[in-house]
VOPAGU-2260 file (C-alpha; in pm, 1 decimal, decimal comma):
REM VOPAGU-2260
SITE   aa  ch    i         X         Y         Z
SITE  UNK   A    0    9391,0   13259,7   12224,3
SITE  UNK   A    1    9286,1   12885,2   12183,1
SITE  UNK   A    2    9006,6   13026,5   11912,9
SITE  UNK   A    3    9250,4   13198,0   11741,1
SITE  UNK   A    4    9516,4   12863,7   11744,0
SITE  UNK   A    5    9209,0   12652,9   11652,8
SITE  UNK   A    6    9131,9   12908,1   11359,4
SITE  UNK   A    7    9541,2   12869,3   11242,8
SITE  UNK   A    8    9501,6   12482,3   11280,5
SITE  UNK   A    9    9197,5   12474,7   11068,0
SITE  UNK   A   10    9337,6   12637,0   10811,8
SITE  UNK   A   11    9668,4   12513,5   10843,7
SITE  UNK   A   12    9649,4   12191,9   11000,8
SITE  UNK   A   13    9776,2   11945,3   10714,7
SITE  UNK   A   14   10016,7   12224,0   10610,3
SITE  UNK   A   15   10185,2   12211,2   10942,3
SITE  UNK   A   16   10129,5   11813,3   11016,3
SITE  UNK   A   17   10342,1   11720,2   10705,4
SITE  UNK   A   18   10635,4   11986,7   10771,8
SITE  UNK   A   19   10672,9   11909,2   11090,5
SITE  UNK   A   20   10641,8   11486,2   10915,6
SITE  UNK   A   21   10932,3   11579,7   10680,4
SITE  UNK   A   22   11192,5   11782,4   10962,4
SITE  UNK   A   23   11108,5   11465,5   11196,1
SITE  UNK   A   24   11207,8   11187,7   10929,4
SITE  UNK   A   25   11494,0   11371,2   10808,6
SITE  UNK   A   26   11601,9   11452,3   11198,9
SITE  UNK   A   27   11566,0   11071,2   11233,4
SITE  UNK   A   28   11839,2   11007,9   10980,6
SITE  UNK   A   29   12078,5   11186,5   11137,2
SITE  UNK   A   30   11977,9   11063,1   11500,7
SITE  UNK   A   31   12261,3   10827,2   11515,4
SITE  UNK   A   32   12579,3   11037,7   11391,9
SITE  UNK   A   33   12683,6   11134,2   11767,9
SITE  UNK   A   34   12578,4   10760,5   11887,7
SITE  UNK   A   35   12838,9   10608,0   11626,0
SITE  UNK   A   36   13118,5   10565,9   11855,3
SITE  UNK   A   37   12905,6   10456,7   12119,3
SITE  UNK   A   38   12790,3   10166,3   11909,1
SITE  UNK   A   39   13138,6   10099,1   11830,1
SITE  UNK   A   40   13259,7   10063,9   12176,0
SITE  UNK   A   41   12968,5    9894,3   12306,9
SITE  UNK   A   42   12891,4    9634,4   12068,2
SITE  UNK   A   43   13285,5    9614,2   11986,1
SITE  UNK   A   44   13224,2    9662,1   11593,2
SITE  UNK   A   45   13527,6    9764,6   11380,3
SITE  UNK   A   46   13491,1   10055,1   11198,4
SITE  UNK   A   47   13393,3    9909,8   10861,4
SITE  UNK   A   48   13017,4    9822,6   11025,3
SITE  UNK   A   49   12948,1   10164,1   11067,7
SITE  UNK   A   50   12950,7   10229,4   10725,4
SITE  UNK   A   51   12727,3    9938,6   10663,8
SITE  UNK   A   52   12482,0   10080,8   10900,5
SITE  UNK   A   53   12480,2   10422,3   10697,1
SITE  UNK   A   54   12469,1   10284,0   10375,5
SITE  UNK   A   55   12181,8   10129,5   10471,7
SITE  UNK   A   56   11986,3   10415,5   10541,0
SITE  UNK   A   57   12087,4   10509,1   10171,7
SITE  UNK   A   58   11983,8   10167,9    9994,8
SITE  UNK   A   59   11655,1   10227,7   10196,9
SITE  UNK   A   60   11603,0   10535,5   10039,0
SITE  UNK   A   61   11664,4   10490,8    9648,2
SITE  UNK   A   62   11424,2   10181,1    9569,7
SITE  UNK   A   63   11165,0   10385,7    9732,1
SITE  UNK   A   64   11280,4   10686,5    9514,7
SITE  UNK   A   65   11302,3   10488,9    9215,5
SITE  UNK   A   66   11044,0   10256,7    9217,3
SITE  UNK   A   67   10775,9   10438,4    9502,1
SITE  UNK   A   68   10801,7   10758,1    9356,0
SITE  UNK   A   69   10480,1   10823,8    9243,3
SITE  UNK   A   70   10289,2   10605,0    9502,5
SITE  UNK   A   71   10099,1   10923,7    9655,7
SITE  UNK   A   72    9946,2   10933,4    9271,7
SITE  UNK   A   73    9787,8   10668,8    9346,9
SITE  UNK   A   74    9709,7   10597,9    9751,9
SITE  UNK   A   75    9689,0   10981,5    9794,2
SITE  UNK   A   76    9918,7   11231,3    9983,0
SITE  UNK   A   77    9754,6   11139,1   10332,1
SITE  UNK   A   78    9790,4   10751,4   10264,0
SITE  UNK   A   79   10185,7   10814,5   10173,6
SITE  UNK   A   80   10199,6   11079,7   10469,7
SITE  UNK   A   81   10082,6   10828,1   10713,0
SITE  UNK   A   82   10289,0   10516,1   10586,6
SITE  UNK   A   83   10590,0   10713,9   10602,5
SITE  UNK   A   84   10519,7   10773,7   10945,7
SITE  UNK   A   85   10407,9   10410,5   11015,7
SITE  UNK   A   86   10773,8   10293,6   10881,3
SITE  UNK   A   87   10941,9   10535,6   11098,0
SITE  UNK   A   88   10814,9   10442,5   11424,7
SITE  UNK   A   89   10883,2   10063,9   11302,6
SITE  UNK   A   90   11236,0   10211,0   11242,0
SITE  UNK   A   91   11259,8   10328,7   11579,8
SITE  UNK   A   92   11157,1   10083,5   11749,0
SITE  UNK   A   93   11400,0    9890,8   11629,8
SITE  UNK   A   94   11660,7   10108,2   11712,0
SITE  UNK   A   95   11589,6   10165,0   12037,2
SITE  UNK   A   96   11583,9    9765,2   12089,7
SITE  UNK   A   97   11856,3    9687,7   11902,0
SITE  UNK   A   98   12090,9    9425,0   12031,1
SITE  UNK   A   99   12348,3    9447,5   11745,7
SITE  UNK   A  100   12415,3    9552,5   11462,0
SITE  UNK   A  101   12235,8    9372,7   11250,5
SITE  UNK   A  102   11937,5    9474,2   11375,5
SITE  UNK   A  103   12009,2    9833,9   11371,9
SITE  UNK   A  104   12128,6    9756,2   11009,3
SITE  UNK   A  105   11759,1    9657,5   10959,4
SITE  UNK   A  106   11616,8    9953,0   11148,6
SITE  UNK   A  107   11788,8   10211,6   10935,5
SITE  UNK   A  108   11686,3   10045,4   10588,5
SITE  UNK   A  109   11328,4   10066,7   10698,2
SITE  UNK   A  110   11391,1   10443,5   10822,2
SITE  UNK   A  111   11553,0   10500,8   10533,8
SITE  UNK   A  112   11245,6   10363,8   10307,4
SITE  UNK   A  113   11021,5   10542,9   10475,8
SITE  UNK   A  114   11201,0   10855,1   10458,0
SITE  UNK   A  115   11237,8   10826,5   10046,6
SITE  UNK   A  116   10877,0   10815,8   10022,5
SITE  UNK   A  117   10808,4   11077,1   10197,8
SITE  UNK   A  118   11031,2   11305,5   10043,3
SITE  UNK   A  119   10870,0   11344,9    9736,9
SITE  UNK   A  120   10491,2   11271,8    9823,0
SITE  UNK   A  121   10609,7   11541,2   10115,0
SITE  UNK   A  122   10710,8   11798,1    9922,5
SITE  UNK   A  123   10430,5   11765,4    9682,5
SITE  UNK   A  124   10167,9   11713,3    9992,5
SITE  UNK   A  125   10328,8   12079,7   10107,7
SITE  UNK   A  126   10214,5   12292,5    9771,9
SITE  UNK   A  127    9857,9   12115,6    9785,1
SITE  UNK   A  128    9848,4   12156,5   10145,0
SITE  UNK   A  129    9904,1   12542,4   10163,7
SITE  UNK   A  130    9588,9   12796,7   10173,4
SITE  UNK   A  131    9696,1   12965,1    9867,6
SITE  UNK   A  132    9885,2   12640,7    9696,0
SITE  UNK   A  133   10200,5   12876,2    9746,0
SITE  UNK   A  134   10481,2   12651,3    9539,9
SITE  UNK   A  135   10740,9   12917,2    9618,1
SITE  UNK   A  136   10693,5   12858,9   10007,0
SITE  UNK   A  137   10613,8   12540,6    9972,3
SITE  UNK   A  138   10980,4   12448,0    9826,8
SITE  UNK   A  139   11149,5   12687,7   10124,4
SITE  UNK   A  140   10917,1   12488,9   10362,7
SITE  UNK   A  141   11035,2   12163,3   10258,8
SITE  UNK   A  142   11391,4   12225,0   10156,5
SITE  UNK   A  143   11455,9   12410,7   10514,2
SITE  UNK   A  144   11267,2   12144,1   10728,6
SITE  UNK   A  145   11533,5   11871,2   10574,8
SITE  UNK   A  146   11801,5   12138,3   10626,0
SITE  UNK   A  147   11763,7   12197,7   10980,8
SITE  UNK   A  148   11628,6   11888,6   11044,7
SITE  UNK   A  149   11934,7   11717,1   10959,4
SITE  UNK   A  150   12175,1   11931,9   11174,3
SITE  UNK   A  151   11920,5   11938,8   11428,9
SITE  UNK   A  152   11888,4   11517,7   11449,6
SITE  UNK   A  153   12264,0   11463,3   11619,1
SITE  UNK   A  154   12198,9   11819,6   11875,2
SITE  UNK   A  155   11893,1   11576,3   12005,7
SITE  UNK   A  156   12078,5   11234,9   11956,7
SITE  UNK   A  157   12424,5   11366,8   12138,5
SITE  UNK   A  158   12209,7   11611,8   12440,6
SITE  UNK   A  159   11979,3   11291,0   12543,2
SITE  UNK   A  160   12261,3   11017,0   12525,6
SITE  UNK   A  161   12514,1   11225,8   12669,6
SITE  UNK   A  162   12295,4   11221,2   12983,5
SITE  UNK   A  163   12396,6   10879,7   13044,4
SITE  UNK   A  164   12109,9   10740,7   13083,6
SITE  UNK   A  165   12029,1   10443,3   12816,2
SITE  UNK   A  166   12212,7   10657,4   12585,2
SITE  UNK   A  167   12146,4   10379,1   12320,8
SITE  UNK   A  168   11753,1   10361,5   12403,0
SITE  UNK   A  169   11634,9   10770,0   12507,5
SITE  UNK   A  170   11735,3   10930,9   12180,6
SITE  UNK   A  171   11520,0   10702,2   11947,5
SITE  UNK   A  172   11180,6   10672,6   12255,4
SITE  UNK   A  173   11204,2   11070,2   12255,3
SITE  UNK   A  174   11164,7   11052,9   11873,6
SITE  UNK   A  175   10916,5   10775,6   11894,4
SITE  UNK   A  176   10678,6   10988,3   12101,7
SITE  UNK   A  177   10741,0   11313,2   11896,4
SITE  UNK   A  178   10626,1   11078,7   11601,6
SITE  UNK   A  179   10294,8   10909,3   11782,4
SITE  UNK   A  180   10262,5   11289,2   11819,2
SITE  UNK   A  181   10245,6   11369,1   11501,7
SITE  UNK   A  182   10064,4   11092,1   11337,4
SITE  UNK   A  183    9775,8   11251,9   11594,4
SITE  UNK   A  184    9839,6   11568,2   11370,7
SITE  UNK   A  185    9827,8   11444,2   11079,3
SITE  UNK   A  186    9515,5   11209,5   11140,3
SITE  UNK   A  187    9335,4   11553,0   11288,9
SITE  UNK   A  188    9375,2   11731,0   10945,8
SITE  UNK   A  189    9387,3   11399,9   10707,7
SITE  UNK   A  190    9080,2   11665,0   10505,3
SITE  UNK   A  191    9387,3   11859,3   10407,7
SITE  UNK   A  192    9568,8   11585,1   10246,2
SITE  UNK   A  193    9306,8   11367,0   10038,8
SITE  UNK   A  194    9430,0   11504,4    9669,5
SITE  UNK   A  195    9470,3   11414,2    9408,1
SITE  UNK   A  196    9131,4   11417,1    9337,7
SITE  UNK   A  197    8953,4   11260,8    9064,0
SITE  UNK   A  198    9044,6   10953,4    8917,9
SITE  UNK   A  199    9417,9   10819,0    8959,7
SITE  UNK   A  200    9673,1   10578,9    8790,1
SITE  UNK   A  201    9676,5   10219,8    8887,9
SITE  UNK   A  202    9949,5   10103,6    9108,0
SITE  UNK   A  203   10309,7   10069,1    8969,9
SITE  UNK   A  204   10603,5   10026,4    9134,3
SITE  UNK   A  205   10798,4    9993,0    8764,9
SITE  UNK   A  206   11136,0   10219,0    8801,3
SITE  UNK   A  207   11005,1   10533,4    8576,5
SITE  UNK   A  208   11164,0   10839,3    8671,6
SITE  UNK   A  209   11113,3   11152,8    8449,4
SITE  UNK   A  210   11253,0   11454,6    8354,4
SITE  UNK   A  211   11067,8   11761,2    8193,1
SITE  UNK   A  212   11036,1   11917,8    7894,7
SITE  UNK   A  213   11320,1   12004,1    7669,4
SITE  UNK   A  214   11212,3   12383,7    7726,5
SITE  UNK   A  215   11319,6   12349,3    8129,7
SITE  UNK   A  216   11534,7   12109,8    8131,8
SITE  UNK   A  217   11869,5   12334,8    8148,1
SITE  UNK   A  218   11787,4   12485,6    8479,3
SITE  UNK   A  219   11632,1   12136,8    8647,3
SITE  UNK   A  220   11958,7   11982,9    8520,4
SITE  UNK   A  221   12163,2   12201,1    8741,8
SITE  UNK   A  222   11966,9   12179,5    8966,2
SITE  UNK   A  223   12012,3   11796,6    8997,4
SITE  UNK   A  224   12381,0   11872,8    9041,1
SITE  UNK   A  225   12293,8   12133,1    9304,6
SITE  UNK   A  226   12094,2   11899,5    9508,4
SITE  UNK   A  227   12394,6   11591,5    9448,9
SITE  UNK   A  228   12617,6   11851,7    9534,6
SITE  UNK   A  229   12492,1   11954,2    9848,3
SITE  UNK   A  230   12453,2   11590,2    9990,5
SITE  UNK   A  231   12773,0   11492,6    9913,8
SITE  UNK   A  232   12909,7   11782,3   10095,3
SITE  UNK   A  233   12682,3   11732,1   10438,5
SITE  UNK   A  234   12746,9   11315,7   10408,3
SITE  UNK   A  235   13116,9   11398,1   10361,6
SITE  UNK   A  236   13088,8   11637,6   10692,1
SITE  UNK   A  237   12866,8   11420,9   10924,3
SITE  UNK   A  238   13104,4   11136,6   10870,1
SITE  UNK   A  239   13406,8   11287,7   10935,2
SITE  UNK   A  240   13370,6   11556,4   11135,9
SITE  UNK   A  241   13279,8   11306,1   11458,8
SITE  UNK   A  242   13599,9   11145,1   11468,5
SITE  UNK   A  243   13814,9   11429,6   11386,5
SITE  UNK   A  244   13693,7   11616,8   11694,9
SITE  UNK   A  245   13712,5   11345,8   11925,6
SITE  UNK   A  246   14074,1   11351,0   11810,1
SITE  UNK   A  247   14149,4   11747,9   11838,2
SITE  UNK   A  248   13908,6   11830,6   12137,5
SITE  UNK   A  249   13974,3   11808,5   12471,1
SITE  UNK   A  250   13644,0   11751,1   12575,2
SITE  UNK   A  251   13473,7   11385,7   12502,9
SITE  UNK   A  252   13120,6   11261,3   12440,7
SITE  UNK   A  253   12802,1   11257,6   12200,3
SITE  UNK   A  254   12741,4   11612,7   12300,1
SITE  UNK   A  255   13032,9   11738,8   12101,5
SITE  UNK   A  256   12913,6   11566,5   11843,3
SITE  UNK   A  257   12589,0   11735,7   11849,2
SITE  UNK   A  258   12723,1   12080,2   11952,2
SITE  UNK   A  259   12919,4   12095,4   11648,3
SITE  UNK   A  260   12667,3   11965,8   11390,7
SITE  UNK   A  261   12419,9   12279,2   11582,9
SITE  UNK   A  262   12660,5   12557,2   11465,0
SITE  UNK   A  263   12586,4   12380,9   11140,9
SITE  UNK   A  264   12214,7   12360,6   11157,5
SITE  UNK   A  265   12232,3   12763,1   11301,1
SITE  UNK   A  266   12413,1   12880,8   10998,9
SITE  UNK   A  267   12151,0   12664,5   10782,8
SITE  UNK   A  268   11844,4   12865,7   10960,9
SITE  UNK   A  269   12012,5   13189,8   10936,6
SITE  UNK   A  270   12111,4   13184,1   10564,2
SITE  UNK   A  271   11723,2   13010,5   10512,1
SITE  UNK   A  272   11561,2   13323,6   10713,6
SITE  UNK   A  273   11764,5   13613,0   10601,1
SITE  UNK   A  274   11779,7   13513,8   10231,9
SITE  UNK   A  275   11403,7   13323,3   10206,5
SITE  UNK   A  276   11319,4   13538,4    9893,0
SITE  UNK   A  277   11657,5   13560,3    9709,8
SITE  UNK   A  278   11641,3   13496,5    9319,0
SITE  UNK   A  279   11748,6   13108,9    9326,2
SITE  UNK   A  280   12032,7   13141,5    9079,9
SITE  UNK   A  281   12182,5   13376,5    9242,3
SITE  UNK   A  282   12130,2   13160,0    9564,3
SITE  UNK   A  283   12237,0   12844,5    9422,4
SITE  UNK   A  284   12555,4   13053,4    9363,3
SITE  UNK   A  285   12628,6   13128,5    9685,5
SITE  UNK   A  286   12515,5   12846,5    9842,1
SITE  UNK   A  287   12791,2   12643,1    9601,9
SITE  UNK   A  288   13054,5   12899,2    9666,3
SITE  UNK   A  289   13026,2   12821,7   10032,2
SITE  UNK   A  290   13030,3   12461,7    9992,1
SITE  UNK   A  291   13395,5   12503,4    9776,3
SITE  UNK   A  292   13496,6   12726,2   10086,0
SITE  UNK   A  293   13347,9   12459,5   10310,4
SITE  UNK   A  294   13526,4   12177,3   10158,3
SITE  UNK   A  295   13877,4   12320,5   10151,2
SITE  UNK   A  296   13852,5   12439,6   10571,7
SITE  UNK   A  297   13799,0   12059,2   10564,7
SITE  UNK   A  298   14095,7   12015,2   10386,0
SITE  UNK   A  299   14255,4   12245,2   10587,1
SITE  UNK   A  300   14136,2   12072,4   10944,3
SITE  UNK   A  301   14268,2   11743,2   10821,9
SITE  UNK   A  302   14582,2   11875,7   10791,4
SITE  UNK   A  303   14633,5   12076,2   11063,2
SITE  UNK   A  304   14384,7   11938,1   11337,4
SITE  UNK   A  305   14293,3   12288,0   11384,4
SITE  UNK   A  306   13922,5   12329,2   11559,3
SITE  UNK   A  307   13910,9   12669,5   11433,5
SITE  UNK   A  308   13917,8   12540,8   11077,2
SITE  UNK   A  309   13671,1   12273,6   11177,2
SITE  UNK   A  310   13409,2   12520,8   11319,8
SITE  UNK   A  311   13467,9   12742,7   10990,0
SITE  UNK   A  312   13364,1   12412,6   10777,0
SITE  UNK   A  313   13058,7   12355,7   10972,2
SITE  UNK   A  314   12920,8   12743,8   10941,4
SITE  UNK   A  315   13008,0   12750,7   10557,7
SITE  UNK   A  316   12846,7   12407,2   10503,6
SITE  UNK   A  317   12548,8   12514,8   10670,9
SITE  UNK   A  318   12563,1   12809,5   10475,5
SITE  UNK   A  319   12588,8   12647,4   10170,6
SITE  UNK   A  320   12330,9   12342,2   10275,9
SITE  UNK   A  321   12009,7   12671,0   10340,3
SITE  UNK   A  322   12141,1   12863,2   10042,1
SITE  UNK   A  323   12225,6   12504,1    9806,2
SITE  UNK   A  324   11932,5   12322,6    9880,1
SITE  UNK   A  325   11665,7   12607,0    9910,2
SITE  UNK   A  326   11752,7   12765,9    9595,6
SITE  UNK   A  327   11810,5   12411,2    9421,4
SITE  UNK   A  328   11443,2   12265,8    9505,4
SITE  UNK   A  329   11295,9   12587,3    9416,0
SITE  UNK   A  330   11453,3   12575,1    9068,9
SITE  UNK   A  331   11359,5   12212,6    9041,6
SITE  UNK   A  332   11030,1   12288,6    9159,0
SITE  UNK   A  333   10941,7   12570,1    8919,5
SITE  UNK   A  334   11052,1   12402,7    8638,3
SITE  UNK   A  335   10889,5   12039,5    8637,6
SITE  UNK   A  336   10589,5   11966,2    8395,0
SITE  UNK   A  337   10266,6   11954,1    8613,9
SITE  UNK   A  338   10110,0   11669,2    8463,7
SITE  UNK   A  339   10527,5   11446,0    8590,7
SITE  UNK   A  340   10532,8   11671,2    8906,5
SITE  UNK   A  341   10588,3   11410,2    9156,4
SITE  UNK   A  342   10851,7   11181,5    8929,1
SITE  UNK   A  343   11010,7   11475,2    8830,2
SITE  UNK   A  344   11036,0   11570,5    9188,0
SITE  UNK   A  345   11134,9   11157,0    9229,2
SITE  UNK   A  346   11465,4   11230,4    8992,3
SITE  UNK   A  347   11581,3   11517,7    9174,4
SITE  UNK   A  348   11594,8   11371,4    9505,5
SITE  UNK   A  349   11771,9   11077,0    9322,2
SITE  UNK   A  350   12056,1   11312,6    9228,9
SITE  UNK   A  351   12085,7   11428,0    9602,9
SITE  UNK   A  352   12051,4   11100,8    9774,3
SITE  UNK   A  353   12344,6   10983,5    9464,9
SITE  UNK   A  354   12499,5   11231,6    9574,6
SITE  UNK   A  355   12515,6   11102,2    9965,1
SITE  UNK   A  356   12641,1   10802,5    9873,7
SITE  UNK   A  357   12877,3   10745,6    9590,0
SITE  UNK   A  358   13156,1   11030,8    9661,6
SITE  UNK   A  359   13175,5   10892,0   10011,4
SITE  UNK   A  360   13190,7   10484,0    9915,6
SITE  UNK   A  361   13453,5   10624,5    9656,4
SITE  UNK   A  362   13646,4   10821,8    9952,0
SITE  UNK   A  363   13593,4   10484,2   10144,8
SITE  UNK   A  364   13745,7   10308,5    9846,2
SITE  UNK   A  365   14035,4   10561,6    9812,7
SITE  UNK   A  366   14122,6   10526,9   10171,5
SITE  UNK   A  367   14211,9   10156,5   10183,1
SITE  UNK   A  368   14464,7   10182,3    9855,1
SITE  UNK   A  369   14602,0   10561,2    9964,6
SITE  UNK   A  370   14520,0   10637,4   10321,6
SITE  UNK   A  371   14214,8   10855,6   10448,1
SITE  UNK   A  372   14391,4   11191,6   10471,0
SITE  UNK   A  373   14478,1   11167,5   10071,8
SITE  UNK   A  374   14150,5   11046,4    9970,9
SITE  UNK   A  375   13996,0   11372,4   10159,2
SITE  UNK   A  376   14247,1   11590,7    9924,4
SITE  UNK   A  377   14193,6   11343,7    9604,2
SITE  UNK   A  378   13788,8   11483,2    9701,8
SITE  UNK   A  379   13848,9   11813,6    9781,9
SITE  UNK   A  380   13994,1   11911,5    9461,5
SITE  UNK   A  381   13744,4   11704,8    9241,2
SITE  UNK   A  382   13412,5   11826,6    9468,2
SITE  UNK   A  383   13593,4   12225,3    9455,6
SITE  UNK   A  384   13577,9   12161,3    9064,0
SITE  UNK   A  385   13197,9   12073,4    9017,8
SITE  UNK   A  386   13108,0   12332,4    9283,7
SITE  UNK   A  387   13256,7   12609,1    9141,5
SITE  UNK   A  388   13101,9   12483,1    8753,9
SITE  UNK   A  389   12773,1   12482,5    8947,7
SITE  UNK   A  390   12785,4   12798,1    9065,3
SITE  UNK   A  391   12981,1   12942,6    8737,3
SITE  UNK   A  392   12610,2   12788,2    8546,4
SITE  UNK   A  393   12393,1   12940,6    8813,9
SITE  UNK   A  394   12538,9   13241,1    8785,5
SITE  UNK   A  395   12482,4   13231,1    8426,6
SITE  UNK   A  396   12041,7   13157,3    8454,8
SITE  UNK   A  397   11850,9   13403,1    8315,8
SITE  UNK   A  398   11599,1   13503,3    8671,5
SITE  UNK   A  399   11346,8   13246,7    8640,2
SITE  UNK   A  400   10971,8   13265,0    8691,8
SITE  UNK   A  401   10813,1   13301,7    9031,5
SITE  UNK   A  402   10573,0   13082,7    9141,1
């Protein structure tokens, strides 16, 4: 049996180190949504501070995105890899040591840097990774590992702290050691990750996204507006949903938190495993359908405080997060220009991570003139509008190539 696992490893090794890289960063970002109100009530922090501490996770993420981008072009996928993973463990550190918010603050922007870079490097680290260079699994690899990854991050954060025991401090050490963990892995099968080979461009940190050809740029287009669309969606949920079920639910803690963001990552995995090889149109379609169904049963909760309608919103936007974002970095995938791959790759994650923050700072915005509970209708509508013109457009692709 250990031949056979040594065999796998050898083979897969670097495949496996950098998926399991991506699903930890992107757990790591969601870490702290059950631990909010904790914060809040420990440190004695008004409300607005928590949104600071998000949004920096965000401004973390886009200069390294916009200006980082290609940086494994140059240092090398394993060299990106293992910074990534350098900057996380900084990140949590931090965390776990933080004495208030501004230090957390600090933590998260770091977190969130490190995260950005990986995300494209990652994804292109995957494809070169794989035996075969499979791009097809390669995209499903990466696109469910941030999926379930990011449901998955409060299930861990809410289970250790509502133990009670340094509920502040265990979530982020658990993580830390998961992450020495990996950087083991990833050192063990660095051979895996050395490309690109020959000689590569100097060092530039100059903002210079692209986007492809005229030929493909239809289809990576809407694809852009899949990915923004499918961030907005899961930021709108993971900030919301926390309070509103500490206000309908009986039942108080971090664990509830967590519980509820599981049914979410469970639908993800489901729609991910039972649909893996569904044309990507036709996915992107459903997975944007389910997001307009999604948003409206939040809608619907706000109104009525009803946890039924609650738990309905967290299976369809789990649903439409696996079906959304698969299909969406698929398309995006298939449809770059090899020679741009990885800032191609850089301007589609732009679109998402745009899309996790401006709807909600406009929400945020709406709320202080007309009250939270109208600013989640004023978004509803708008959001139902561009998901069901996404998913009209995706229904109207010719199939695209396989990879």
């Amino acid at each position: 049996m250990r031949f056979v696992a040594g065999r796998v490893l050898d083979r897969w090794g670097g495949f496996i180190a950098v998926a399991v890289a991506l699903s930890l960063c992107f757990s790591v970002s969601s870490l702290p949504t059950p631990l909010y109100p904790l914060y809040q009530s420990t440190w004695g922090i008004p409300p607005s501070s928590l949104s600071y501490i998000f949004a920096a996770y965000m401004l973390g993420v886009l200069p390294s995105l916009i200006c980082f981008g290609r940086l494994s072009d140059t240092l090398g996928r394993y060299g990106v890899v293992m910074t990534s993973l350098s900057l996380l463990l900084v990140g949590l550190f931090l965390s776990a040591i933080a004495p208030g918010e501004g230090v957390l603050i600090v933590a998260r922007f770091i977190i969130g840097f490190g995260n950005g870079l990986l995300t494209t490097a990652g994804a292109v680290a995957l494809v070169e990774a794989h035996p075969l260079r499979n791009r097809h699994m390669a995209s499903v690899v990466t696109s469910m590992g941030i999926s379930v990854a990011f449901g998955i991050g409060p299930v861990v954060g809410g289970s250790l702290a509502q133990t009670g025991y340094a509920p502040l401090v265990l979530p982020y050490v658990v993580l830390f050691v998961a992450a020495l963990l990996n950087v083991a892995l990833t050192v063990r099968y660095r051979a895996h990750l050395l490309g690109p080979f020959g000689k590569r461009p100097p060092l530039s940190i100059r903002p210079q996204l692209a986007i492809p050809s005229p030929a493909k740029r239809p289809a990576f287009f809407l694809a852009c507006g899949a990915g923004f669309a499918t961030f907005s969606v899961c930021s709108l949920f993971a900030s919301m949903v926390p309070s509103l079920l500490l206000q309908v639910l009986p039942w108080k803690g971090p664990l509830v938190v967590g519980l509820a963001f599981l049914i979410m990552a469970l639908a993800c995995v489901l729609a991910q495993i039972t649909q893996r090889d569904v044309e990507p149109f036709k996915g992107m379609f459903y997975g944007m359908i389910a997001f307009a169904l999604a948003v409206i049963s939040l809608a619907v909760g706000v109104a009525t405080s009803s946890v039924f309608v609650l738990a309905l919103g967290m299976i369809l936007v789990g649903t439409g997060q696996g079906l959304g974002f698969m299909s969406s970095a698929v398309i995006a995938n298939i449809n770059v220009d090899e020679n741009q791959r990885t800032a191609n790759m850089s301007t589609y994650f732009l679109c998402a991570y745009i899309g996790a923050t401006a709807p909600i700072v406009g929400v945020g915005v709406l709320a202080d003139h007309i009250g939270l509970a109208v600013a989640v209708y004023v978004y509803v509508v708008l959001m139902t509008c561009v998901l069901l013109g996404l998913g009209f457009l995706a229904a109207r692709q010719p199939r695209p190539r396989r990879l």
